[in-house]
C-alpha positions in Angstrom: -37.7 -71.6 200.2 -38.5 -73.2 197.3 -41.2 -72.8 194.8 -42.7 -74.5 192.0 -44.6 -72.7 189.4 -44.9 -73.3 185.3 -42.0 -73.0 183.0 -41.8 -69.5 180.9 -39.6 -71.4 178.5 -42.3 -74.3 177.2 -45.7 -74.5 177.1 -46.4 -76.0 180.6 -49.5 -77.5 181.5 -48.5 -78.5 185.3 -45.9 -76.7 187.0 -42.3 -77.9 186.0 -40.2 -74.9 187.2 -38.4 -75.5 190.7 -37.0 -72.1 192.1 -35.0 -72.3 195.2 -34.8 -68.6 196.7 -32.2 -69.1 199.3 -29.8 -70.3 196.7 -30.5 -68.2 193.6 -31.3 -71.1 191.2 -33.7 -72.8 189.4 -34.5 -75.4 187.4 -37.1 -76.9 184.9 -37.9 -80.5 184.9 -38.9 -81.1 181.6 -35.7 -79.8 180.2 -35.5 -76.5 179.8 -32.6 -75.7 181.4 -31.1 -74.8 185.0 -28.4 -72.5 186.2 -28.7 -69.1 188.4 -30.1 -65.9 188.1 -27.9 -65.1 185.2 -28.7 -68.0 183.3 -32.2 -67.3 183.9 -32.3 -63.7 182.7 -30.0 -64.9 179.5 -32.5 -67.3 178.6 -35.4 -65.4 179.2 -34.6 -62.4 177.5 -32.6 -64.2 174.9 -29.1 -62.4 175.3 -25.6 -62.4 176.1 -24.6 -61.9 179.2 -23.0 -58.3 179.4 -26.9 -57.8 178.8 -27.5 -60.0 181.1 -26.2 -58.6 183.9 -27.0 -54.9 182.9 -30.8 -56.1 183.5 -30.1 -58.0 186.4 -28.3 -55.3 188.1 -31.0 -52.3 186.9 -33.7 -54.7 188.6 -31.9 -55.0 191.7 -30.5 -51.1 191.9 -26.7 -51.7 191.5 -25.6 -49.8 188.7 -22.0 -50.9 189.2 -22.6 -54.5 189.1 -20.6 -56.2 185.9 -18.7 -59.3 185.4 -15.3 -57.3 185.5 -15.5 -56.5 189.0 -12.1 -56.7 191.8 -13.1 -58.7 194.8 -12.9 -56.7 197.9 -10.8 -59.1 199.9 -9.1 -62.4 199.0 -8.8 -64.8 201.9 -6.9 -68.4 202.1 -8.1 -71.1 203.6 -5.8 -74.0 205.4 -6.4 -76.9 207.0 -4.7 -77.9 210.8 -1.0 -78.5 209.4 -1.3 -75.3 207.1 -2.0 -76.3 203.5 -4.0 -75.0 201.5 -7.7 -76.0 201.8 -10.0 -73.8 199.3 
């Protein structure tokens, strides 16, 4: 789904803010910016992004959620004669 709405970042008159809630993104069209959640939350509360992601994961209940995390599971991807895809 995606929404429009006015920009938090500049003093917006008409709605230049485009959020698109099945991807996570958003993105202003009178230059602001654009980028994810964590670019959002960096922006908007002006700081780094260890802070960043403290506030993001306190708003959506996951304590452990940090930029230092192990992935669960690693898969590898090939194509029909066996090299690598992605």
């Amino acid at each position: 789904m995606r929404l429009g709405t006015r920009c938090p970042f500049h003093p917006d008159k008409n709605p230049s803010l485009s959020v698109n809630t099945e991807k996570g993104c958003w993105k202003c069209h009178a230059g602001c910016g654009e980028g994810g959640v964590l670019e959002f939350e960096r922006k908007f509360s002006s700081c780094d992004t260890e802070t960043a992601m403290a506030r993001i994961a306190e708003i959506v209940g996951h304590p452990q959620l940090s930029l230092g995390q192990q992935p669960e599971a690693i898969y590898q991807y090939v194509d029909a004669n066996g090299r690598d895809y992605f």
